[in-house]
Biotite code that builds the C-alpha atoms (Angstrom):
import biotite.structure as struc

atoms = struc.array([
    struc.Atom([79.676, 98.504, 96.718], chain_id="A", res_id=1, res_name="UNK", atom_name="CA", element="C"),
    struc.Atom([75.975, 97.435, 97.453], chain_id="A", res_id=2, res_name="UNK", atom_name="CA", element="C"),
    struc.Atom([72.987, 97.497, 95.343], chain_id="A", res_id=3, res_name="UNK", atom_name="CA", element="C"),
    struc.Atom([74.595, 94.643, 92.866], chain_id="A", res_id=4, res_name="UNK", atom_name="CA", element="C"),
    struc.Atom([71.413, 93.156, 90.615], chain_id="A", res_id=5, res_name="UNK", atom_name="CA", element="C"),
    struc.Atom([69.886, 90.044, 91.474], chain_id="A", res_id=6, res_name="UNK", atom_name="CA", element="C"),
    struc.Atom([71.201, 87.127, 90.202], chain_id="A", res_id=7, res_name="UNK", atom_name="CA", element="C"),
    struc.Atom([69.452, 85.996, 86.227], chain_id="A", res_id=8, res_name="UNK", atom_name="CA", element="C"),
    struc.Atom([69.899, 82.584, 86.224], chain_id="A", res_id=9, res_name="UNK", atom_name="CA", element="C"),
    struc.Atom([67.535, 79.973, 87.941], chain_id="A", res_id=10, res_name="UNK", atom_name="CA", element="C"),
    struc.Atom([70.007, 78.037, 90.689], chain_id="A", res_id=11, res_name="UNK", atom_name="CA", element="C"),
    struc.Atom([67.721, 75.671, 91.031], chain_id="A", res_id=12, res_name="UNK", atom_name="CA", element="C"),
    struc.Atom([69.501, 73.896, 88.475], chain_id="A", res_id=13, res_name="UNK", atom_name="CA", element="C"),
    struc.Atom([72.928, 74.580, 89.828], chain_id="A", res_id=14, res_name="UNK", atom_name="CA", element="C"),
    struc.Atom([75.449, 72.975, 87.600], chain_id="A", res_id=15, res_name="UNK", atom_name="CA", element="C"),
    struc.Atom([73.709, 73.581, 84.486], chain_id="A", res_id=16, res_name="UNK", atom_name="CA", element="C"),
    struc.Atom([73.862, 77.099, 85.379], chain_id="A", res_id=17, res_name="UNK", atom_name="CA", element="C"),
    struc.Atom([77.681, 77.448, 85.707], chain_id="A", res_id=18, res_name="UNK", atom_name="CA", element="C"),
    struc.Atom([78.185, 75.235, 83.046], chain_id="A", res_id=19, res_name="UNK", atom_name="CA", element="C"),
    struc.Atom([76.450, 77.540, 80.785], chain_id="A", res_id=20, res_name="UNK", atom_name="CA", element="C"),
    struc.Atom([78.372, 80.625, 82.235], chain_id="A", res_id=21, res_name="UNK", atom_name="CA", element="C"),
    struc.Atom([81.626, 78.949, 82.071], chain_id="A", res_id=22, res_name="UNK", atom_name="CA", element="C"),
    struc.Atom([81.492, 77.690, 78.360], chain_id="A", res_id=23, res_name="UNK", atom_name="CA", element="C"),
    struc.Atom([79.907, 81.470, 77.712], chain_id="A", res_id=24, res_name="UNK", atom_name="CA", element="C"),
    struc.Atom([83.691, 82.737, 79.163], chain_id="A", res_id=25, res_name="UNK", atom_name="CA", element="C"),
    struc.Atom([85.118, 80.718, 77.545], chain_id="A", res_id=26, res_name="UNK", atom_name="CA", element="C"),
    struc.Atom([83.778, 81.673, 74.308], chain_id="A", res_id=27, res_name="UNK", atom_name="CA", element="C"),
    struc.Atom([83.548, 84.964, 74.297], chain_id="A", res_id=28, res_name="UNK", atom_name="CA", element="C"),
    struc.Atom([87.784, 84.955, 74.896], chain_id="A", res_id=29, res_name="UNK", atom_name="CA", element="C"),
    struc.Atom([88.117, 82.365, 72.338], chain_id="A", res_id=30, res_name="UNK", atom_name="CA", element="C"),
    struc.Atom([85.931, 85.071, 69.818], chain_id="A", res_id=31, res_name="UNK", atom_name="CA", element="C"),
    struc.Atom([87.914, 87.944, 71.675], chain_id="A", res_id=32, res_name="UNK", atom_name="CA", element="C"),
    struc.Atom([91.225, 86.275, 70.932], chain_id="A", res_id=33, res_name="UNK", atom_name="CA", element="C"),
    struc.Atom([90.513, 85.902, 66.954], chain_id="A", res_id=34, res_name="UNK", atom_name="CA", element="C"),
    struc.Atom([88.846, 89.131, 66.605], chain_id="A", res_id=35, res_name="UNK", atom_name="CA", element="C"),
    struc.Atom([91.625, 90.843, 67.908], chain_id="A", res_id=36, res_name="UNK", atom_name="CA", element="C"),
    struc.Atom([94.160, 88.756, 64.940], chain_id="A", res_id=37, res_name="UNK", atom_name="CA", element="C"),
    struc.Atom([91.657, 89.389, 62.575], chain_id="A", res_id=38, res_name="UNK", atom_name="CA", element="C"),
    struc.Atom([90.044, 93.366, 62.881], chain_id="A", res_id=39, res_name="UNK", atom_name="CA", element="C"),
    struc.Atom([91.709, 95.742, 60.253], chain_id="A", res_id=40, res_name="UNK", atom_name="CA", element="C"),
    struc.Atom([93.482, 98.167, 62.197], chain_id="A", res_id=41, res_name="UNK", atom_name="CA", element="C"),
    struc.Atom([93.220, 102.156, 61.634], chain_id="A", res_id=42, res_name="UNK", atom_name="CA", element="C"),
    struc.Atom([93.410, 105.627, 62.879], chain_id="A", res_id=43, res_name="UNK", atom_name="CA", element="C"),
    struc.Atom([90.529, 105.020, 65.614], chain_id="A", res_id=44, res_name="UNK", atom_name="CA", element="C"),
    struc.Atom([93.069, 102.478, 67.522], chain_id="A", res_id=45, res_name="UNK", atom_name="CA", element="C"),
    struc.Atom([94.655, 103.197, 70.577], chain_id="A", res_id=46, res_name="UNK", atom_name="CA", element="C"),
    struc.Atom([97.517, 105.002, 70.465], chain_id="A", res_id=47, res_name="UNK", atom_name="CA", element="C"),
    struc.Atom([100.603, 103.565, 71.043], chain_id="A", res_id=48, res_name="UNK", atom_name="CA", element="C"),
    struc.Atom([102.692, 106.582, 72.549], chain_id="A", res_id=49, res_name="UNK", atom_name="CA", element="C"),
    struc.Atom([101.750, 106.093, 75.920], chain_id="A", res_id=50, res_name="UNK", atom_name="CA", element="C"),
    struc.Atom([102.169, 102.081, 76.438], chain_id="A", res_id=51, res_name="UNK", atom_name="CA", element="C"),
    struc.Atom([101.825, 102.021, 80.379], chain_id="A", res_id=52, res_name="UNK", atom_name="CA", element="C"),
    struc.Atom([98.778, 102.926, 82.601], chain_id="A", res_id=53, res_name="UNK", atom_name="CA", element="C"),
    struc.Atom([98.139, 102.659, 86.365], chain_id="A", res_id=54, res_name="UNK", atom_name="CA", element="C"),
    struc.Atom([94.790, 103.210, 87.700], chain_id="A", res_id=55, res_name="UNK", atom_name="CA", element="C"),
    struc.Atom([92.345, 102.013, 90.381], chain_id="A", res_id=56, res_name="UNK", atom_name="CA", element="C"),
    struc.Atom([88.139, 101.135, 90.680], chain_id="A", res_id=57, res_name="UNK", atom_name="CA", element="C"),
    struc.Atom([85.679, 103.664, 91.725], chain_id="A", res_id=58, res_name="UNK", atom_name="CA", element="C"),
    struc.Atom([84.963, 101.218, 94.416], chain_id="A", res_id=59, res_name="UNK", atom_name="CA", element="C"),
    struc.Atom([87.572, 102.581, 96.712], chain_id="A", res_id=60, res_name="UNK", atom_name="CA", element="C"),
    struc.Atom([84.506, 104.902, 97.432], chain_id="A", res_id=61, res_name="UNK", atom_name="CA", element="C"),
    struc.Atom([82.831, 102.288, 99.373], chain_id="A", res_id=62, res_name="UNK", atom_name="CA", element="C"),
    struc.Atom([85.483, 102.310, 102.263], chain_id="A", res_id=63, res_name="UNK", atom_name="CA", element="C"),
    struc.Atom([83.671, 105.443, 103.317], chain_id="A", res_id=64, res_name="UNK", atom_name="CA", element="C"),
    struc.Atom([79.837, 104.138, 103.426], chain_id="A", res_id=65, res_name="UNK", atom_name="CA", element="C"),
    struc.Atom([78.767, 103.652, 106.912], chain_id="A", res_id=66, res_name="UNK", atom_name="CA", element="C"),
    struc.Atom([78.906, 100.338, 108.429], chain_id="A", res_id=67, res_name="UNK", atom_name="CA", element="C"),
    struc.Atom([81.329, 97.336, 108.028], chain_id="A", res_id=68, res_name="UNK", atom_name="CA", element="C"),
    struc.Atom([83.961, 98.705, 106.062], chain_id="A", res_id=69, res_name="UNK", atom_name="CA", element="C"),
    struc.Atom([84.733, 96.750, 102.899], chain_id="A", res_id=70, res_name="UNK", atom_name="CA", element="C"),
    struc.Atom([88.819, 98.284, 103.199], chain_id="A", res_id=71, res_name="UNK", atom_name="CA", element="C"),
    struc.Atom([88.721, 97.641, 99.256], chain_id="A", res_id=72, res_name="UNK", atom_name="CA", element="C"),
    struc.Atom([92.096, 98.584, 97.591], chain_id="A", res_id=73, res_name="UNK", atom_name="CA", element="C"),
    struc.Atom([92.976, 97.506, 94.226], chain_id="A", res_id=74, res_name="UNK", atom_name="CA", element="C"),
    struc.Atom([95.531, 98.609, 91.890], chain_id="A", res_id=75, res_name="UNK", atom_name="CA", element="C"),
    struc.Atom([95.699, 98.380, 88.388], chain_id="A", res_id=76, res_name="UNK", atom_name="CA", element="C"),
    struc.Atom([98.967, 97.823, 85.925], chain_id="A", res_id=77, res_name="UNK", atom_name="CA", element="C"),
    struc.Atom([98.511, 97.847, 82.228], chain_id="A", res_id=78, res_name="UNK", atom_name="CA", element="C"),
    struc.Atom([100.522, 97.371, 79.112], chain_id="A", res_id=79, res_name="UNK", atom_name="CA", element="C"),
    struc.Atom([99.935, 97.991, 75.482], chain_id="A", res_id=80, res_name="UNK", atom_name="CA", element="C"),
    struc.Atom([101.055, 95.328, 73.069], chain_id="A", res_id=81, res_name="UNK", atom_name="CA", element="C"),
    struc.Atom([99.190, 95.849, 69.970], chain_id="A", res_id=82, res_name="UNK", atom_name="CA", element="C"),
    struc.Atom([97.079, 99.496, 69.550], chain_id="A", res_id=83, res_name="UNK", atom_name="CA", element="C"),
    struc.Atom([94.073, 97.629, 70.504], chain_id="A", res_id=84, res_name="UNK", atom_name="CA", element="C"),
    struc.Atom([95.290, 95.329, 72.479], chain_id="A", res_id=85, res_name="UNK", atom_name="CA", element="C"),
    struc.Atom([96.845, 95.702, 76.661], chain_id="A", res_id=86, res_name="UNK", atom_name="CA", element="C"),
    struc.Atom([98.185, 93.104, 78.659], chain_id="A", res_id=87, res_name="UNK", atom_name="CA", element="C"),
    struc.Atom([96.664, 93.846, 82.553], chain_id="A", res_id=88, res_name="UNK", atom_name="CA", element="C"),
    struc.Atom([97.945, 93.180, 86.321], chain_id="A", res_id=89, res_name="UNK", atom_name="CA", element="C"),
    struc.Atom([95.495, 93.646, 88.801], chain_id="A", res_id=90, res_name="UNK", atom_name="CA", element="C"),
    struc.Atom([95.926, 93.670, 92.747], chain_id="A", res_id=91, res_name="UNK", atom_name="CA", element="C"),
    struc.Atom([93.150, 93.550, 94.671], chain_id="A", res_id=92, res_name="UNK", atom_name="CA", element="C"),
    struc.Atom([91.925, 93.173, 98.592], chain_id="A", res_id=93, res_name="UNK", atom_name="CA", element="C"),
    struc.Atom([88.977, 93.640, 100.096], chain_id="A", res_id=94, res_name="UNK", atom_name="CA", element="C"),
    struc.Atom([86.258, 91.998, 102.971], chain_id="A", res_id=95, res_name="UNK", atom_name="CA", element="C"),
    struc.Atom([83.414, 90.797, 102.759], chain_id="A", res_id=96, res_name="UNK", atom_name="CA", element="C"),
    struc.Atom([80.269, 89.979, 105.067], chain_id="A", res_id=97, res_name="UNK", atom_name="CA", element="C"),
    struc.Atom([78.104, 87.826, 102.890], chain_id="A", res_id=98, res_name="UNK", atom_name="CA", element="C"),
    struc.Atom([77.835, 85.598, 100.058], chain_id="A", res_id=99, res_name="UNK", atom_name="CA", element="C"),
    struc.Atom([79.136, 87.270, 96.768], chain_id="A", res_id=100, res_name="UNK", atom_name="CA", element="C"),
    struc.Atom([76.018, 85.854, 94.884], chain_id="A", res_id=101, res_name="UNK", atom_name="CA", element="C"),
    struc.Atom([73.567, 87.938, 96.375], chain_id="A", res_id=102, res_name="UNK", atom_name="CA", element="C"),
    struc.Atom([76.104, 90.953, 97.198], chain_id="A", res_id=103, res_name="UNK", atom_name="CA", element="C"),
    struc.Atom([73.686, 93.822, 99.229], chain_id="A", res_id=104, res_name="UNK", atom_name="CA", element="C"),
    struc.Atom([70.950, 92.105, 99.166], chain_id="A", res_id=105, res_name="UNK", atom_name="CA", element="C"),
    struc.Atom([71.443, 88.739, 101.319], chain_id="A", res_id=106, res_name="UNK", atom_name="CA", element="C"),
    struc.Atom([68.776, 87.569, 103.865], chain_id="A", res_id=107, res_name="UNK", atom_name="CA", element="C"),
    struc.Atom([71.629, 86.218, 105.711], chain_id="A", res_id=108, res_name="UNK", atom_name="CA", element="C"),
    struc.Atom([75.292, 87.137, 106.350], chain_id="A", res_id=109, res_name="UNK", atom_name="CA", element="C"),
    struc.Atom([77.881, 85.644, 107.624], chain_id="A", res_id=110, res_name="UNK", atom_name="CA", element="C"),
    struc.Atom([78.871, 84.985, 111.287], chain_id="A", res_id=111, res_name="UNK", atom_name="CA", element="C"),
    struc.Atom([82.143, 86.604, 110.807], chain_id="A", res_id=112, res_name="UNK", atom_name="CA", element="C"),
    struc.Atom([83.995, 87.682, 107.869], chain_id="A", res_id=113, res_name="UNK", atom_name="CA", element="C"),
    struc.Atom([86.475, 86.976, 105.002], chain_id="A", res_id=114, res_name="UNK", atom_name="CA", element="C"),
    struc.Atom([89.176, 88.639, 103.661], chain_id="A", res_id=115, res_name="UNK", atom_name="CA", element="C"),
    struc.Atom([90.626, 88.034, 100.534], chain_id="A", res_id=116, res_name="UNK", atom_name="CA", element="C"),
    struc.Atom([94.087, 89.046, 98.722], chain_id="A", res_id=117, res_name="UNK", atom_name="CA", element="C"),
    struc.Atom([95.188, 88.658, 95.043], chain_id="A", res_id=118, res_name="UNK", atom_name="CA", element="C"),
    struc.Atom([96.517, 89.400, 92.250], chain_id="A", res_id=119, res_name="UNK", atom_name="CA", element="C"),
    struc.Atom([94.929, 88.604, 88.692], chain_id="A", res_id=120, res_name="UNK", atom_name="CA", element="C"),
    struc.Atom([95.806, 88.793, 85.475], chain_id="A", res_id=121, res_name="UNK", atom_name="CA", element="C"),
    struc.Atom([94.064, 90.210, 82.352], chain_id="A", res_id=122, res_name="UNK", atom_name="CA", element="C"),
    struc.Atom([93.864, 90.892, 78.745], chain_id="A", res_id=123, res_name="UNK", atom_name="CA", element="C"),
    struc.Atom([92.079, 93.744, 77.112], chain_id="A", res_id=124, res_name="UNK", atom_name="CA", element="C"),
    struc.Atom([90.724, 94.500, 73.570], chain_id="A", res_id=125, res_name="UNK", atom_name="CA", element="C"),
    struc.Atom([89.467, 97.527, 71.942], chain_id="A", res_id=126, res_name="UNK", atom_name="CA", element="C"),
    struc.Atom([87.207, 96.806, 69.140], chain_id="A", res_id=127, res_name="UNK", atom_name="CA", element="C"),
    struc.Atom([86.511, 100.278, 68.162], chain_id="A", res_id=128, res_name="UNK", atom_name="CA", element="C"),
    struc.Atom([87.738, 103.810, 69.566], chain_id="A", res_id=129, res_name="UNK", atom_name="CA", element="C"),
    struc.Atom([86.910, 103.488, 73.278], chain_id="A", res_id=130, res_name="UNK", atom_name="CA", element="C"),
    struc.Atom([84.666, 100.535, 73.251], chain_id="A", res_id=131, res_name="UNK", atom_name="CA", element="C"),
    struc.Atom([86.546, 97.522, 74.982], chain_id="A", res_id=132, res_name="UNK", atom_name="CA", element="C"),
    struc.Atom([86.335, 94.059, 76.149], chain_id="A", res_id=133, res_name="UNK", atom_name="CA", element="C"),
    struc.Atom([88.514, 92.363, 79.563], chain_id="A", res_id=134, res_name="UNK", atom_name="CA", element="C"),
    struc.Atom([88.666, 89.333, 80.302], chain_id="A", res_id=135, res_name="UNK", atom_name="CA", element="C"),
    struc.Atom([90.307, 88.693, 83.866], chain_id="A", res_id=136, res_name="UNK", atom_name="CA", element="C"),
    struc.Atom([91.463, 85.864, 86.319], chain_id="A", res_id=137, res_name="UNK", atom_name="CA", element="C"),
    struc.Atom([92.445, 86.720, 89.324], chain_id="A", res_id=138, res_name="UNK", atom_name="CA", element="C"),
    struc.Atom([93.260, 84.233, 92.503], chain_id="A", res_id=139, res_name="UNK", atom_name="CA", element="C"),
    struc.Atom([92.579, 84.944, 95.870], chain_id="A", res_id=140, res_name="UNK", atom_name="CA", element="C"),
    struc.Atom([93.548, 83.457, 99.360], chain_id="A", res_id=141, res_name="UNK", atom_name="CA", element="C"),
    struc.Atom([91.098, 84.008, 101.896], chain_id="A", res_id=142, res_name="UNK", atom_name="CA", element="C"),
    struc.Atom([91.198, 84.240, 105.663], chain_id="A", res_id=143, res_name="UNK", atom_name="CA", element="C"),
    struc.Atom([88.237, 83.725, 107.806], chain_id="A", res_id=144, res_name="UNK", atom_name="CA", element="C"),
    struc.Atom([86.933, 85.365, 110.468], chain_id="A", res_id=145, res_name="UNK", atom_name="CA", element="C"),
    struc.Atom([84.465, 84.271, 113.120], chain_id="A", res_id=146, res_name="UNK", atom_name="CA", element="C"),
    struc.Atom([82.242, 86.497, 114.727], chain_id="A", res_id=147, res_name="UNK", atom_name="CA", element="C"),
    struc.Atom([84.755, 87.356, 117.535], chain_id="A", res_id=148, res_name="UNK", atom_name="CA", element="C"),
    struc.Atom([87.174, 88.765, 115.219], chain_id="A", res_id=149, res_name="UNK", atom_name="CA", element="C"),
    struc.Atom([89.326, 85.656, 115.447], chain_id="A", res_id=150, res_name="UNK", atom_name="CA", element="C"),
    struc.Atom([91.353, 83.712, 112.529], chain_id="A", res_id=151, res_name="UNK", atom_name="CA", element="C"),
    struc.Atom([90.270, 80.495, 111.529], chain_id="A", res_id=152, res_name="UNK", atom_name="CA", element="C"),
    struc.Atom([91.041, 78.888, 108.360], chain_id="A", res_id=153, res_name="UNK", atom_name="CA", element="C"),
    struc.Atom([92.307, 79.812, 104.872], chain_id="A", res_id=154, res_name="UNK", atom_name="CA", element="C"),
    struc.Atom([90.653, 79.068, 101.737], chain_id="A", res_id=155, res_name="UNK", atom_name="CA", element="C"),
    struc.Atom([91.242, 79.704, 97.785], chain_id="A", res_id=156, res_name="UNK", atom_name="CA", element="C"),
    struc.Atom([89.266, 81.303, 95.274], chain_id="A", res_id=157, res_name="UNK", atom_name="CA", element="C"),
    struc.Atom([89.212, 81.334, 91.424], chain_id="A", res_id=158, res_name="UNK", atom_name="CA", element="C"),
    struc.Atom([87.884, 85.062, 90.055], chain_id="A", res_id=159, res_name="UNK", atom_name="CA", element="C"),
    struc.Atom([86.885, 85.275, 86.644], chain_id="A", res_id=160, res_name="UNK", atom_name="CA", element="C"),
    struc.Atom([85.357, 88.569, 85.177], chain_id="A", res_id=161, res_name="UNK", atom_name="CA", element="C"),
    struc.Atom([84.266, 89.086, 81.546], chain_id="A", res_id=162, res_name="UNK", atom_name="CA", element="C"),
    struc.Atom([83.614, 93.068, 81.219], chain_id="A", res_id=163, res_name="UNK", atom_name="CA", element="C"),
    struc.Atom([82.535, 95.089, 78.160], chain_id="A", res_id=164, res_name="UNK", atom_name="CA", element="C"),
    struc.Atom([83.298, 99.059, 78.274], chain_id="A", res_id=165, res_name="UNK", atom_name="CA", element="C"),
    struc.Atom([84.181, 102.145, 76.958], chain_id="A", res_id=166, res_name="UNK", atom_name="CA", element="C"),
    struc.Atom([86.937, 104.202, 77.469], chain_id="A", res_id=167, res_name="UNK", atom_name="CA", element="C"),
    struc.Atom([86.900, 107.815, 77.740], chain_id="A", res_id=168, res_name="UNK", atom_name="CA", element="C"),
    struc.Atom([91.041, 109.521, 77.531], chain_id="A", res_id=169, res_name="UNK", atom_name="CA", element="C"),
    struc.Atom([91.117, 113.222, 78.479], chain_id="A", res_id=170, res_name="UNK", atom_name="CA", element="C"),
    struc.Atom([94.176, 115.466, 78.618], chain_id="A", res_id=171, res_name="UNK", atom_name="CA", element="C"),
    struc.Atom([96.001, 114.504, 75.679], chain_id="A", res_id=172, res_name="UNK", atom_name="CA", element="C"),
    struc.Atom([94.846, 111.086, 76.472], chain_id="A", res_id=173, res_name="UNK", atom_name="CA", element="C"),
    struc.Atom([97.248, 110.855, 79.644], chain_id="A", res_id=174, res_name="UNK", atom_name="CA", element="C"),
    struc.Atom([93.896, 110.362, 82.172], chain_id="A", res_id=175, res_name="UNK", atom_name="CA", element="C"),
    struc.Atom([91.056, 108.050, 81.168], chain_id="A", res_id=176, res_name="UNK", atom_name="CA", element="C"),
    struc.Atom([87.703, 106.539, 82.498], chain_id="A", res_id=177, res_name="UNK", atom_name="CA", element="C"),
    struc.Atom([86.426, 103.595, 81.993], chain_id="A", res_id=178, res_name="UNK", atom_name="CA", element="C"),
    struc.Atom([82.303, 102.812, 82.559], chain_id="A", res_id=179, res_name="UNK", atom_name="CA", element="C"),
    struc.Atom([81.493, 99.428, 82.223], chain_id="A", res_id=180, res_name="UNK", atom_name="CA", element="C"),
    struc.Atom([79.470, 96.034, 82.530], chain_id="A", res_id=181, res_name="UNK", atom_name="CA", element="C"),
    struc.Atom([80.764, 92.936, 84.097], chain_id="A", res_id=182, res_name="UNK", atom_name="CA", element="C"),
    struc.Atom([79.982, 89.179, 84.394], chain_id="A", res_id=183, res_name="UNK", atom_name="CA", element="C"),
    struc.Atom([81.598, 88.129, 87.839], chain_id="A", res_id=184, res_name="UNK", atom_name="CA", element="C"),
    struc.Atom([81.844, 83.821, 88.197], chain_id="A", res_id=185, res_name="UNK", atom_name="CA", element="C"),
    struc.Atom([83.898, 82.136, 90.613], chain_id="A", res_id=186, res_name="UNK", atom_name="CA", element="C"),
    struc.Atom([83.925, 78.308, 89.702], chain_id="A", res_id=187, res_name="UNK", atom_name="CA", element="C"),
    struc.Atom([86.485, 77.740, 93.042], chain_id="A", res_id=188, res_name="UNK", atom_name="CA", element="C"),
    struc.Atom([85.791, 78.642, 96.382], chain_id="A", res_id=189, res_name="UNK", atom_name="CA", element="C"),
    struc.Atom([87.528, 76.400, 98.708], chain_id="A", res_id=190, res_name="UNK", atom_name="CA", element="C"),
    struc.Atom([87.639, 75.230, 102.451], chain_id="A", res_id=191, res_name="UNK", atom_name="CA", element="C"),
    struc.Atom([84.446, 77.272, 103.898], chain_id="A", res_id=192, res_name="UNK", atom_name="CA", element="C"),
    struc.Atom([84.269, 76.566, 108.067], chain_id="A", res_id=193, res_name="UNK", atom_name="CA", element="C"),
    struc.Atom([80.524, 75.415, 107.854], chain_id="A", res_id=194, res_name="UNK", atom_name="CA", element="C"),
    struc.Atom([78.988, 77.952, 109.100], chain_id="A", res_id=195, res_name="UNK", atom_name="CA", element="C"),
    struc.Atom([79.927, 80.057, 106.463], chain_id="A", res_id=196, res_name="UNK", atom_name="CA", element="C"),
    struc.Atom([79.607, 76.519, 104.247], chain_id="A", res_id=197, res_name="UNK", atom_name="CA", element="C"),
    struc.Atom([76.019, 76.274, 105.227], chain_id="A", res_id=198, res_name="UNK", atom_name="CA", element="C"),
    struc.Atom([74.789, 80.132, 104.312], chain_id="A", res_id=199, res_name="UNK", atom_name="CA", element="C"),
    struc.Atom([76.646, 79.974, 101.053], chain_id="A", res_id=200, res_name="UNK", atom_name="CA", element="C"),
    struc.Atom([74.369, 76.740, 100.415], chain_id="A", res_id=201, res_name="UNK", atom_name="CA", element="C"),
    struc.Atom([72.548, 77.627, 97.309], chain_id="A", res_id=202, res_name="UNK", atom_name="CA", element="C"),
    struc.Atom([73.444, 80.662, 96.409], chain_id="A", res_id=203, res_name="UNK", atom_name="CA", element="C"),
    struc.Atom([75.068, 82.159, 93.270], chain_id="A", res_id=204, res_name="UNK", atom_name="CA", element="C"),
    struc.Atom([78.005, 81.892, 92.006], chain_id="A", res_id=205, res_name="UNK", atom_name="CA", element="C"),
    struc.Atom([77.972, 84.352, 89.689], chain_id="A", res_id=206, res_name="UNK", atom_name="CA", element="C"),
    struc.Atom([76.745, 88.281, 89.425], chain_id="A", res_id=207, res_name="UNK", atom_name="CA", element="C"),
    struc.Atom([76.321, 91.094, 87.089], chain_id="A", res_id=208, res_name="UNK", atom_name="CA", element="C"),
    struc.Atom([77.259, 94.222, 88.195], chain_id="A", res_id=209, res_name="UNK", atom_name="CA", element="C"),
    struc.Atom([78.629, 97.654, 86.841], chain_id="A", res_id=210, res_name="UNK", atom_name="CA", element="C"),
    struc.Atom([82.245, 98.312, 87.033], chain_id="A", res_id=211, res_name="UNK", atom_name="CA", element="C"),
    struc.Atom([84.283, 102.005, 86.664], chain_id="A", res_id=212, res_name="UNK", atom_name="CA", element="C"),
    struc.Atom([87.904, 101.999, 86.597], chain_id="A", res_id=213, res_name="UNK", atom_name="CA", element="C"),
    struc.Atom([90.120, 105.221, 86.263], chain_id="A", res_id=214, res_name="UNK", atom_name="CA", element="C"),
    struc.Atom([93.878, 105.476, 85.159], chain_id="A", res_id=215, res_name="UNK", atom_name="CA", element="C"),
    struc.Atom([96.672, 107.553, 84.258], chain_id="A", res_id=216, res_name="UNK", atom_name="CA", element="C"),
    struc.Atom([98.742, 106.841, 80.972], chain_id="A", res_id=217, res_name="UNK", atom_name="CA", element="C"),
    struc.Atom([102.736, 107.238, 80.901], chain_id="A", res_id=218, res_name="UNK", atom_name="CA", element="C"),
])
């Protein structure tokens, strides 16, 4: 789960920044949303026999990389409305050592830990055969650790991810893959202690970063 790219966008003028990001989310699912009511549909859609899937993130992998252990575990619920378009449930937990901004590559990291719990909800649109669009929200309650391993406080987080794919189905399209690109912004992160408050100071609140999901189809 390391080697995420630096961030793009020049946090020296912070709010400007996530402005910008923000009203790009939200126009790219506004665009998403009439694209999908508008596209002609044909034999290249999705098929509709197999309206389920269950799958998971290639970042499971990263529970085995030495040193602190992420213990990332997220499962994935999907459900296909349209044959291009999936409704998505998404539970996801994982811990983290320093500020998500600058993910594997901070110059400082926490004096403790956080670990965060929750479960998000998506929508997904395939615009043509495998290529695909998600756009996901996903809240998360986090507990803090200090560096002695003890509980402190709690705090909330709002998840947003904006992801552009493709989707490869194998075995009579039961199994699939899905490569991808993702946007990652969290707008809300509440009730840092301040020592974790004052090395989050400044950085990101966004990333780019690739994404691979895998799934079975029932």
């Amino acid at each position: 789960m390391k080697n995420h790219n630096p961030p793009i966008c020049n946090w020296d003028e912070k709010a400007n920044c996530q402005s910008i990001l923000f009203t790009a989310i939200i126009f790219l699912l506004l665009y998403s949303l009439a694209f999908s009511q508008n596209i002609q549909l044909d034999s290249t859609s999705v098929q509709t026999e197999k309206k389920h899937f269950i799958g998971s993130s290639l970042f499971l992998l990263g529970n085995f990389v030495p040193g602190d252990p992420p213990n990332y575990f997220q499962l994935n619920y999907g459900y296909q409305i349209t044959p291009k378009d999936f409704i998505l449930v998404e539970a996801i937990t994982w811990t983290y050592y320093e500020p998500l901004g600058t993910y594997g590559s901070s110059d400082d990291l926490y004096p403790g830990k956080i670990r965060a719990i929750g479960v998000g909800l998506g929508y997904q649109h395939f615009y043509w055969k495998g290529l695909y669009n998600t756009i996901e929200a996903t809240p998360f309650l986090q507990q803090f650790y200090d560096s002695e391993n003890q509980k402190t406080q709690k705090g909330f987080q709002l998840y947003l991810q904006l992801i552009m794919g493709y989707r490869f189905e194998f075995f009579e399209k039961r199994f699939f893959i899905e490569p991808a690109y993702a946007l990652k912004y969290w707008p809300v992160n509440t009730n840092f202690p301040k020592t974790f408050a004052d090395i989050e100071r400044g950085k990101p609140k966004h990333i780019f970063e690739p994404s691979f999901h895998f799934g079975f189809r029932f």
